[in-house]
C-alpha positions in Angstrom: 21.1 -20.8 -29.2 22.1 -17.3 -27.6 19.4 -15.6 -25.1 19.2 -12.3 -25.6 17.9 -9.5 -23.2 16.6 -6.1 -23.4 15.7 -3.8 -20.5 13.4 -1.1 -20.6 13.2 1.6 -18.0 9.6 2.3 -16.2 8.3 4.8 -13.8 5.8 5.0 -10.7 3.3 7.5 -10.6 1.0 7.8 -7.8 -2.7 7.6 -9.2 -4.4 10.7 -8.4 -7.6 10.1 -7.8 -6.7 7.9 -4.8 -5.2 9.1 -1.8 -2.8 7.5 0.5 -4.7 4.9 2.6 -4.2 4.4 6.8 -5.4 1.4 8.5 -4.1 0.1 12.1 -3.5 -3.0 13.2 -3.6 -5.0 16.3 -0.4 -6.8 17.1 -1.7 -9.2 19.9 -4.7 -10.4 17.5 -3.8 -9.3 13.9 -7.3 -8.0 13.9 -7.2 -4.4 12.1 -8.9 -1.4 11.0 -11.2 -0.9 7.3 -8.9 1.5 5.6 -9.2 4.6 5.3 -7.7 8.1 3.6 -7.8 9.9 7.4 -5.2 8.3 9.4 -7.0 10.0 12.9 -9.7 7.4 12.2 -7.2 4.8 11.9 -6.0 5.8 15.2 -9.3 6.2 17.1 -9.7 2.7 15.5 -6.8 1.4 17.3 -8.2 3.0 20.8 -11.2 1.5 20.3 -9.6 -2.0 20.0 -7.1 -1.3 23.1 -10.5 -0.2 25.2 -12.5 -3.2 24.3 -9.6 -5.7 24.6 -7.2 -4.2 26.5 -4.2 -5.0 23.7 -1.5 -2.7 24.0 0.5 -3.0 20.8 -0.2 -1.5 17.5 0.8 -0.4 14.0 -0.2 2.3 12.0 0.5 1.6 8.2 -0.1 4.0 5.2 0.1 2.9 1.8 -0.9 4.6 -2.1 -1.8 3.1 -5.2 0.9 3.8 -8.3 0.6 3.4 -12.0 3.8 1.7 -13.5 4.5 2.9 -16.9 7.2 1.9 -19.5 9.7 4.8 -20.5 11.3 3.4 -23.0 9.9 4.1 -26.3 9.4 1.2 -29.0 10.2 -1.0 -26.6 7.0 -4.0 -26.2 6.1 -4.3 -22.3 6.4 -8.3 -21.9 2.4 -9.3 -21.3 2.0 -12.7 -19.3 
């Protein structure tokens, strides 16, 4: 018996109705911020935490959601 393959090209799209996402993050503790779509509140977050704890290392991260969609046409997506 041979295995055979196909490959089928897809494509992110950012999903519009949701906009990129901030949240900060305590290094010392791990404890971090709700996110949020205004990074400056991510930020103030992270002062807040350095105020009441006195930790002094942070990260800002910003992430978006995406929508992968197959390119390919007549090709089945594999479902699982």
């Amino acid at each position: 018996m041979r295995a055979r393959y196909q490959f089928a090209k897809w494509t992110l799209s950012a999903i519009p109705a949701m906009a990129v996402r901030h949240f900060g993050k305590c290094l010392t503790c791990g404890e971090r911020s709700a996110d949020t779509a205004d990074a400056d509140n991510a930020q103030v977050w992270c002062l807040k935490h350095a105020g009441l704890t006195h930790h002094s290392g942070y990260e800002l991260s910003a992430f978006q959601y995406f929508d992968a969609t197959m390119t390919d046409p007549g090709i089945e997506p594999h479902v699982s």
